[in-house]
C-alpha positions in Angstrom: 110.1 115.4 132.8 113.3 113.8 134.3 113.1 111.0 136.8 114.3 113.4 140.0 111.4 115.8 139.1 108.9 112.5 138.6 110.6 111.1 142.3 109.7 114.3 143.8 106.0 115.1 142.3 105.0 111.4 143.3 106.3 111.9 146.6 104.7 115.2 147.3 101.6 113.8 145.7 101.1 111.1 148.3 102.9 113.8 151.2 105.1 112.0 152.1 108.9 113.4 153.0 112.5 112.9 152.2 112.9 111.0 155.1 110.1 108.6 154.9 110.4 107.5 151.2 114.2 107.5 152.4 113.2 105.0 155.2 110.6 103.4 153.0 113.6 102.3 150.4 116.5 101.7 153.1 118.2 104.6 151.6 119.5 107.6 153.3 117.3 111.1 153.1 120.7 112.9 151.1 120.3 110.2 148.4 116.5 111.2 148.0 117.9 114.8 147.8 120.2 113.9 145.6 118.0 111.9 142.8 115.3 115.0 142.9 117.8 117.1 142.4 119.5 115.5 139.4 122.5 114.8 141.5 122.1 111.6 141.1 120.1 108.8 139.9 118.3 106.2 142.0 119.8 102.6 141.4 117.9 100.1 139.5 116.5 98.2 142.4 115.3 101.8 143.6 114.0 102.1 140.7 111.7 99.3 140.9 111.4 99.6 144.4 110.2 103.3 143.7 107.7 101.8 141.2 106.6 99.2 144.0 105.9 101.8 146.3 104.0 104.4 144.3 102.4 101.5 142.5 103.2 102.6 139.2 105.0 100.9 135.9 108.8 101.6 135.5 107.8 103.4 132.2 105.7 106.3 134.2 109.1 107.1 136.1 110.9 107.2 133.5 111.5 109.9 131.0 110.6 108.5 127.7 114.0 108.4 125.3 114.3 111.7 122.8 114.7 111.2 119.5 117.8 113.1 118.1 115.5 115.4 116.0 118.0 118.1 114.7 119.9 114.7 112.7 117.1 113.2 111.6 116.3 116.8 110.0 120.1 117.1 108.7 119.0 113.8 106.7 116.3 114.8 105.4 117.4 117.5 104.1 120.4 116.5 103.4 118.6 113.7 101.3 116.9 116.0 99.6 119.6 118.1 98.4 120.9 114.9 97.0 117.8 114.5 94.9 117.9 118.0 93.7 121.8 118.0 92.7 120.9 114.5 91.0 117.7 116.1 89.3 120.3 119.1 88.0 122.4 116.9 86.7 119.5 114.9 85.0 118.7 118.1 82.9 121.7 118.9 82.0 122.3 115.5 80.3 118.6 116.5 79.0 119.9 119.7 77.1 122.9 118.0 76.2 120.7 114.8 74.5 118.2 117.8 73.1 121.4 119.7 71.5 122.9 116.7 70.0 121.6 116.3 66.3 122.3 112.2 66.3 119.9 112.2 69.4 116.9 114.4 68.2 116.5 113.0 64.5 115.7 109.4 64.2 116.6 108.3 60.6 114.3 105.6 58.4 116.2 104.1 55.7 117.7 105.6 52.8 116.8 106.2 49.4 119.2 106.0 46.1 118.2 109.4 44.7 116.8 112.8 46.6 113.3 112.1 46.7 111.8 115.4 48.4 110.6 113.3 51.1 112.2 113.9 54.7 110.7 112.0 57.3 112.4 112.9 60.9 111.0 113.0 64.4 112.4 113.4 67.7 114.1 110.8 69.5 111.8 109.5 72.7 115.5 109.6 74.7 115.0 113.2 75.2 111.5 112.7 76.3 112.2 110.5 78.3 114.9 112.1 80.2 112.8 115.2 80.4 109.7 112.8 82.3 111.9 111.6 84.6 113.9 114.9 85.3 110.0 116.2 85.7 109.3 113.4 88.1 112.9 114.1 90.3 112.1 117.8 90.0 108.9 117.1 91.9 110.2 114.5 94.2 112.9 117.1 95.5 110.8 119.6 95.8 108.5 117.6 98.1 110.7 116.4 99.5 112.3 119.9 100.6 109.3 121.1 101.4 108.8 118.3 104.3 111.7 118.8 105.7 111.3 122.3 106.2 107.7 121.5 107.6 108.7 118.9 110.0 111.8 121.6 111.0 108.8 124.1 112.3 106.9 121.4 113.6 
């Protein structure tokens, strides 16, 4: 609710007319007109004079600030796309780590003649790229999710 509205409801409230909260203030009727019609707004000694008046706190006249919701939106999911794109890129180094032979075989020593024995394993890099490309995943998908729920809401 906007402070003309507010001006207006309080003054109907206690019946009172342009005129006499006009008189009341030592402002003219128009400028009463003028702040309940958005025209205008009441100075800041009105203001409190106003609040004097209709003995109320400054905050119940005056429209409580808005939060610029549609930006704080664009951030989130702005944000998230962010993770996502870094989370594609993070399996894609994955494959290429997985693909590359020096990366999946880990090597123990070396022997002077063929022995039959091969001992090889995977590397934990890959692993570990593919946990934390997991953990991203999830983290942008959540966070996408959110967004989208607090876009509705």
């Amino acid at each position: 609710m906007d402070i003309g509205t507010r001006i207006k409801q309080l003054r109907t409230e206690r019946r009172m007319s342009q005129e006499t909260l006009a008189e009341a203030l030592g402002v003219s009727r128009q400028a009463v007109g003028k702040w309940e019609n958005g025209a205008s707004l009441p100075s800041t000694a009105n203001l409190l004079a106003l609040c004097r008046l209709f003995d109320i706190p400054l905050t119940e006249l005056t429209p409580e600030k808005q939060t610029d919701a549609p930006a704080h939106r664009r951030r989130n999911i702005l944000s998230a796309c962010t993770l996502a794109a870094g989370c594609v890129l993070l399996v894609l180094a994955t494959v290429w780590a997985v693909s590359d032979n020096s990366l999946t075989s880990a090597y123990i020593g070396y022997a002077d003649a063929e022995t039959g024995i091969l001992v090889a394993g995977p590397s934990l890099r890959p692993l570990l790229l593919c946990a934390v490309g997991a953990v991203l995943a999830a983290v942008s998908v959540f966070s996408l999710f959110r967004a989208k729920r607090k876009k509705r809401g």
